[in-house]
GUTI-962625 format. One line per field, with one value per atom (N, C-alpha, C, O, CB): residue number from 0; atom name; y, z, x. Coordinates in nm, 4 decimals. Glycine has a CB too. Layout:
# GUTI-962625
pos <- (NUM;...)
site <- (CA;...)
c2 <- (Y;...)
c3 <- (Z;...)
c1 <- (X;...)
//
This chain:
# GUTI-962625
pos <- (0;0;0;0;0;1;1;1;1;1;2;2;2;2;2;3;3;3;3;3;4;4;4;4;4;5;5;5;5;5;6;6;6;6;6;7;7;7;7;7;8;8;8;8;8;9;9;9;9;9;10;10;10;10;10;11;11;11;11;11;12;12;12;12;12;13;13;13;13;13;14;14;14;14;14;15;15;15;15;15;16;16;16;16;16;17;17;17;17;17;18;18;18;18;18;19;19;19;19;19;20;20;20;20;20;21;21;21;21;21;22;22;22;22;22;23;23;23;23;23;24;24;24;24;24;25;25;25;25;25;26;26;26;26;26;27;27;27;27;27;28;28;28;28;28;29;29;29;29;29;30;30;30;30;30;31;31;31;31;31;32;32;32;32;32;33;33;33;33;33;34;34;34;34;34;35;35;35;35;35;36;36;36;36;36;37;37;37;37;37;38;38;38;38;38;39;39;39;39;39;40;40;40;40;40;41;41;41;41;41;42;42;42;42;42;43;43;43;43;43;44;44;44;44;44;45;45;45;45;45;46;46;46;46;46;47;47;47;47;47;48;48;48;48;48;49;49;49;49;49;50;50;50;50;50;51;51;51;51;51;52;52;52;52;52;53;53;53;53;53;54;54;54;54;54;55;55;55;55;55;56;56;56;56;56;57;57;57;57;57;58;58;58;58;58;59;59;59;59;59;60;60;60;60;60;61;61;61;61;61;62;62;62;62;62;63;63;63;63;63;64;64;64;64;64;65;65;65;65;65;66;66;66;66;66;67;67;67;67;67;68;68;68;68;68;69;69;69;69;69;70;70;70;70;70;71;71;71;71;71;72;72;72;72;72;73;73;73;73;73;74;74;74;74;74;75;75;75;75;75;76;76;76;76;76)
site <- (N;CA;C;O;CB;N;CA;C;O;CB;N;CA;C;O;CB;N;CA;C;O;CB;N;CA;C;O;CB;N;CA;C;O;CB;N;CA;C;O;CB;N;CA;C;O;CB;N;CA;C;O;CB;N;CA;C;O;CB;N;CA;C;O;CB;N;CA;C;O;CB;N;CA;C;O;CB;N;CA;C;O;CB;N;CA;C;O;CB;N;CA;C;O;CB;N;CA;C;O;CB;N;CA;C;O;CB;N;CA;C;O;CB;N;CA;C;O;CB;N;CA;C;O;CB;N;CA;C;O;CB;N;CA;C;O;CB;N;CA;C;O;CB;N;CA;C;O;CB;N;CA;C;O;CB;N;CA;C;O;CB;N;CA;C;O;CB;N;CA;C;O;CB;N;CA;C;O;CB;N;CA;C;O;CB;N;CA;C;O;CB;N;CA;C;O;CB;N;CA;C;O;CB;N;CA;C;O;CB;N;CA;C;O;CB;N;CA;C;O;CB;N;CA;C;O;CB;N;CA;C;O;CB;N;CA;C;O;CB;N;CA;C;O;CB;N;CA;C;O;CB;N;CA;C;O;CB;N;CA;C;O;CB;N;CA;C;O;CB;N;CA;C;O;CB;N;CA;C;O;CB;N;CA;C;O;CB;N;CA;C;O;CB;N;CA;C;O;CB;N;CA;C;O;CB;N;CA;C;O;CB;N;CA;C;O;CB;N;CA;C;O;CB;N;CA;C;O;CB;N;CA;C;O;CB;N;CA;C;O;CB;N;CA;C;O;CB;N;CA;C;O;CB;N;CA;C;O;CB;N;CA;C;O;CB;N;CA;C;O;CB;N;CA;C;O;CB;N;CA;C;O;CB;N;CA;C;O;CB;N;CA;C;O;CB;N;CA;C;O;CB;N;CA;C;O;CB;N;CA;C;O;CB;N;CA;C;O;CB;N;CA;C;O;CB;N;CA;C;O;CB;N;CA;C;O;CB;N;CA;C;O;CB;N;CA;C;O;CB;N;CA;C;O;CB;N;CA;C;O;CB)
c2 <- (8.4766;8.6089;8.5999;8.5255;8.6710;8.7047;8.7196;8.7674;8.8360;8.8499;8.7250;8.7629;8.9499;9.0246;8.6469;8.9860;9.1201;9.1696;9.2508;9.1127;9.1201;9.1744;9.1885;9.2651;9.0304;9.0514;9.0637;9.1757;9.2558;8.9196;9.1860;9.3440;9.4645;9.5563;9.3577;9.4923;9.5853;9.6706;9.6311;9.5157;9.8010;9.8636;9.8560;9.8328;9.9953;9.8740;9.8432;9.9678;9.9280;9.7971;10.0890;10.2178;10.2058;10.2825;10.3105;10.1136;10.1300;10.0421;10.0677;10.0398;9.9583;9.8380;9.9102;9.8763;9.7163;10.0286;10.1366;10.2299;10.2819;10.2003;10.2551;10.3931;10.3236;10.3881;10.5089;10.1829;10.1177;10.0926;10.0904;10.0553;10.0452;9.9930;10.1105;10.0946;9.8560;10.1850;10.2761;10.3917;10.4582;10.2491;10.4848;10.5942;10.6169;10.5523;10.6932;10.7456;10.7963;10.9054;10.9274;10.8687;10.9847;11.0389;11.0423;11.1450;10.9872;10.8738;10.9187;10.9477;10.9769;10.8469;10.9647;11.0267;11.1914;11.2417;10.9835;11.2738;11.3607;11.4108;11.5221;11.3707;11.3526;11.4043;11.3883;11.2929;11.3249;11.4807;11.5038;11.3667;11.2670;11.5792;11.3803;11.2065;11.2375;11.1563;11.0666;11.3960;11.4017;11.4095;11.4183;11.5629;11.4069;11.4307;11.5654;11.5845;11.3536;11.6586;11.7568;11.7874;11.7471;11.8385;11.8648;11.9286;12.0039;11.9612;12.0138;12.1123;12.2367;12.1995;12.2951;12.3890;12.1175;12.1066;12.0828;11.9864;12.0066;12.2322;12.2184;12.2812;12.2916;12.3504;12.3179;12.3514;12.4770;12.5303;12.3476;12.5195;12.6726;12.7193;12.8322;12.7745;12.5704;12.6001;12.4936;12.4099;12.6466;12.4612;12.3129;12.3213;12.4230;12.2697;12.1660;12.1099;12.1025;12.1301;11.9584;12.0774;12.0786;11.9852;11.9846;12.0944;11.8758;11.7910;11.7870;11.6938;11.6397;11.8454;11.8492;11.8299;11.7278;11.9962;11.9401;11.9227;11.7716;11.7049;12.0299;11.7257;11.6394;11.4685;11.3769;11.6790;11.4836;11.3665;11.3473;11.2458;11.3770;11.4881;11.5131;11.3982;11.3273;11.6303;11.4212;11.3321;11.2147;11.1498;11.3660;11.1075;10.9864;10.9767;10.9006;10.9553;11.0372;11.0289;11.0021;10.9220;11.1838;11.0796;11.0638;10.9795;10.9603;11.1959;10.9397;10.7983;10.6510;10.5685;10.7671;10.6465;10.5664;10.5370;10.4287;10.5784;10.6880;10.6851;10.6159;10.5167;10.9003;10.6789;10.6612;10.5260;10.4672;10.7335;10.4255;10.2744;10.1826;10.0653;10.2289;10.2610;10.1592;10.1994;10.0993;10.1484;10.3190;10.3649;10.2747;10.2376;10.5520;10.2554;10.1589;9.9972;9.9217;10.1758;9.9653;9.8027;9.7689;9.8300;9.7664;9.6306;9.5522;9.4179;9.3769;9.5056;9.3764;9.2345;9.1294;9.0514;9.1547;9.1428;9.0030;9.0362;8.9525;8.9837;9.2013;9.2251;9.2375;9.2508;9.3359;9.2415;9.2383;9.0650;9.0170;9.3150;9.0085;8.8576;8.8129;8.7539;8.8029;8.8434;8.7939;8.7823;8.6819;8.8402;8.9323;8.9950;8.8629;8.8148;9.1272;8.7982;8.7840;8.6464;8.6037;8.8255;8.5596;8.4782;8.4242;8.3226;8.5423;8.5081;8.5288;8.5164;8.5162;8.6485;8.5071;8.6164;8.7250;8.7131;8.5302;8.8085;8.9394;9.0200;9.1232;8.9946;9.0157;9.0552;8.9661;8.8432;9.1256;9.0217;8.9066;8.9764;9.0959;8.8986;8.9012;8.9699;8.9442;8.9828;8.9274;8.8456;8.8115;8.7619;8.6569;8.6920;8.7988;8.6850;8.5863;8.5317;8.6933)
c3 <- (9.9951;9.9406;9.8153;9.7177;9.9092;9.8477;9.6850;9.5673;9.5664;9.6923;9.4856;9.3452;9.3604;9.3507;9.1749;9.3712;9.4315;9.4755;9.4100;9.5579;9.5829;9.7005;9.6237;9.6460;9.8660;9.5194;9.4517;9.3432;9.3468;9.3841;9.3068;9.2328;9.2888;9.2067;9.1413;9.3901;9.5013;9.4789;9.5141;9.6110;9.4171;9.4171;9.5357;9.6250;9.3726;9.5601;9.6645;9.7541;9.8692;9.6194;9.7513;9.7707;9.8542;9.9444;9.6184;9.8113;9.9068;10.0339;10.1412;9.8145;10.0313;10.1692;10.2427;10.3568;10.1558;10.2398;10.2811;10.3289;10.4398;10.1598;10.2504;10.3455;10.4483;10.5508;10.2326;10.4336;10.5530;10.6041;10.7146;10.5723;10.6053;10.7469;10.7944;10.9121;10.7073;10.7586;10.7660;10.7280;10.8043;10.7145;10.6565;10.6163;10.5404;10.5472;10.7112;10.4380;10.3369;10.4159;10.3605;10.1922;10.5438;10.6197;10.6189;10.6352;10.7188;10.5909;10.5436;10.4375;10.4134;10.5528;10.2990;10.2173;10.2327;10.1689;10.1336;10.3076;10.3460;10.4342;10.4063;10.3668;10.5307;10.6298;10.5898;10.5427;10.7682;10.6193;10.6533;10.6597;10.7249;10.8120;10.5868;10.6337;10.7146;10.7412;10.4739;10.7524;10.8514;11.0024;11.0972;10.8173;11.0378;11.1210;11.1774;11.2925;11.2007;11.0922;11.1255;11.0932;11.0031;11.0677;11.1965;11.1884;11.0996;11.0027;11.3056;11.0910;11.0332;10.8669;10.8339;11.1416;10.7934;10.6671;10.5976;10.5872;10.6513;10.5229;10.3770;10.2490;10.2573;10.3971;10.1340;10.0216;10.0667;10.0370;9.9369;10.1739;10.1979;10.3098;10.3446;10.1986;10.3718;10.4630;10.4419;10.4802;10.6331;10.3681;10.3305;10.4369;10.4760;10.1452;10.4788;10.5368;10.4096;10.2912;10.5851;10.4401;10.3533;10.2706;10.1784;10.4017;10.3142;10.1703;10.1243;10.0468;10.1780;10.1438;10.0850;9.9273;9.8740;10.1202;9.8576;9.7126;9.6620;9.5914;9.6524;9.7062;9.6958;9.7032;9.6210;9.8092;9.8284;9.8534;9.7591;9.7044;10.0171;9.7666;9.6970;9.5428;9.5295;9.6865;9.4595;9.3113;9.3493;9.2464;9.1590;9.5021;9.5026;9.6230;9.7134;9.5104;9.6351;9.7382;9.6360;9.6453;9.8347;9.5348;9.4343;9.3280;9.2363;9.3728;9.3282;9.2026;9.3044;9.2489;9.1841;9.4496;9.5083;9.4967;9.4728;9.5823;9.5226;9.5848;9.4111;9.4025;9.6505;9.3047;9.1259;9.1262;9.0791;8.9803;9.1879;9.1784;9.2533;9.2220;9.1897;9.3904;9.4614;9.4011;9.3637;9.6167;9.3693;9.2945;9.1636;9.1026;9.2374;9.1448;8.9627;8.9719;8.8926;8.8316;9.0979;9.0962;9.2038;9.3106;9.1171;9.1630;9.2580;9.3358;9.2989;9.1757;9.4074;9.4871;9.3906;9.4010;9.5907;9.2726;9.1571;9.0522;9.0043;9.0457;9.0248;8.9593;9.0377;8.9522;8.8863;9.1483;9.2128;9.2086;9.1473;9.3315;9.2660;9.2873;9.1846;9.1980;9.2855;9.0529;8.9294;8.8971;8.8495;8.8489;8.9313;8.9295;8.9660;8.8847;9.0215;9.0816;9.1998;9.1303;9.1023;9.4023;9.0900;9.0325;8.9058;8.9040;8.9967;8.8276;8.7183;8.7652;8.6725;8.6521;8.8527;8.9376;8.8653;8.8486;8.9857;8.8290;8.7531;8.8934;8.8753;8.6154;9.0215;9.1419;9.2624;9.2579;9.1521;9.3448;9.4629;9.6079;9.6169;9.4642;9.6930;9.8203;9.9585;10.0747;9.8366;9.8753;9.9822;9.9260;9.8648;10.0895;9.9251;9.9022;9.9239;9.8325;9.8843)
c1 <- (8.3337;8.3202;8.2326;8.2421;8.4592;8.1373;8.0333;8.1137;8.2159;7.8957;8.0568;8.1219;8.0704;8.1678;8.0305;8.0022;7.9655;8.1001;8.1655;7.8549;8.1364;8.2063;8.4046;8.4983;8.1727;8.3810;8.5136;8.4964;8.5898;8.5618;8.4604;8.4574;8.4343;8.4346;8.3646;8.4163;8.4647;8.5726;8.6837;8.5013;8.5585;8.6916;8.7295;8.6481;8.7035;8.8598;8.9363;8.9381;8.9563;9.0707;8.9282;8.9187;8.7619;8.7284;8.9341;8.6935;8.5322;8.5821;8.5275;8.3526;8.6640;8.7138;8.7582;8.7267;8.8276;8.8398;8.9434;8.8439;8.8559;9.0484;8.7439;8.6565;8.5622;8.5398;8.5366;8.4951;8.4741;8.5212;8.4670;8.4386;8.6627;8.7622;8.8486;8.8809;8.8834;8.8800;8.9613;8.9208;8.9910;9.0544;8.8494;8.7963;8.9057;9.0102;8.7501;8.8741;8.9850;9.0724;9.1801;8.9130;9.0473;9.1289;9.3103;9.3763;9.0789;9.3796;9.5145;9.5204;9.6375;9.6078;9.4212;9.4574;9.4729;9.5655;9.3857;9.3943;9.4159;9.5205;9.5650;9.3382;9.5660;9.5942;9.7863;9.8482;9.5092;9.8180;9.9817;10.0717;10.0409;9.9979;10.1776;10.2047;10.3407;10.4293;10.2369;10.3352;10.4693;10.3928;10.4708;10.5864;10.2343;10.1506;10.1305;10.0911;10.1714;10.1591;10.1166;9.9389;9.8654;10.2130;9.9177;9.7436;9.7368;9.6740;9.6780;9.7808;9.7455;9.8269;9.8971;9.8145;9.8284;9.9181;9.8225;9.7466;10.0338;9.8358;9.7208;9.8243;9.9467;9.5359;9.7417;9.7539;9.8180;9.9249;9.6351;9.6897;9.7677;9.8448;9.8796;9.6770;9.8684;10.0369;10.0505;9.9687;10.0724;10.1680;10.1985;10.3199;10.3772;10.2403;10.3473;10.4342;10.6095;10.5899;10.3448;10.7094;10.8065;10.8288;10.9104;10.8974;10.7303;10.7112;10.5795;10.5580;10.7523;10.5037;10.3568;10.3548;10.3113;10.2845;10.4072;10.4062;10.4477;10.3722;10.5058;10.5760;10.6433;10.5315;10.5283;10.7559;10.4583;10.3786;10.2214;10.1784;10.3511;10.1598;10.0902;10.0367;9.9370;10.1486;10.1406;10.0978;10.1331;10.1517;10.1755;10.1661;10.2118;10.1125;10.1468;10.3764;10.0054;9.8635;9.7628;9.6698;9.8162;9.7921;9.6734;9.7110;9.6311;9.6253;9.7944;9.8427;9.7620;9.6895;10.1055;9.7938;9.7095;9.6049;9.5516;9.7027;9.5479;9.3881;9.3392;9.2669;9.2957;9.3862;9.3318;9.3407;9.2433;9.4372;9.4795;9.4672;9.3947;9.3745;9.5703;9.3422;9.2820;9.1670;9.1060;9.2908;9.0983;8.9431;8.9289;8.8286;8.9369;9.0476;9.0156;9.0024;8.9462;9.1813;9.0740;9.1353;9.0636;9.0603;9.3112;8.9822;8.9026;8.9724;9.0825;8.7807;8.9243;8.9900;9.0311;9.1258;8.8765;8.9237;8.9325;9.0563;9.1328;8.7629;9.0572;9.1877;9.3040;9.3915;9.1834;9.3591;9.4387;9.4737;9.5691;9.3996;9.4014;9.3753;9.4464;9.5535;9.2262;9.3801;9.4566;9.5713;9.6243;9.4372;9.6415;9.7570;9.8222;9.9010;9.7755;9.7972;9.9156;9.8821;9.9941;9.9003;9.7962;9.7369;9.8487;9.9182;9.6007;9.8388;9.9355;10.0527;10.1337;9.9294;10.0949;10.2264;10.2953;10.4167;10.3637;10.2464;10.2788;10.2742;10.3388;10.1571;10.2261;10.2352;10.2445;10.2391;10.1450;10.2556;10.3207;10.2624;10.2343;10.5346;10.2528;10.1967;10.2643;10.2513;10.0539;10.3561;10.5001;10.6279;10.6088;10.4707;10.7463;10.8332;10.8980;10.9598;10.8751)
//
């Protein structure tokens, strides 16, 4: 891996392998669940979709890496 590629917010790995689509989309799988017909937990999921999307947009492979490095994080127990 390029030193490039480790500073990679983590949020760009996710829209190439996966697109940002589950950030959008319903996490009870409903179609039609928006702002303006929300599902019965919409509000609820809402600020814990976007606390994600803000950590994977900020944190790269090399700061994560570190994390677990340090062991201040872990990726198994």
């Amino acid at each position: 891996m390029t030193k490039a590629n480790l500073n990679l917010h983590l949020i760009e790995i996710i829209k190439h392998m996966d697109g940002l689509e589950n950030f959008e989309d319903c996490v009870l799988g409903l179609r039609k669940c928006s702002s303006e017909k929300p599902c019965p937990i919409h509000y609820s999921v809402q600020p814990l979709k976007k606390q994600l999307f803000k950590e994977l947009n900020e944190n790269s492979i090399a700061s994560f890496a570190k994390k677990v490095k340090a062991e201040e994080t872990f990726l198994f127990i």
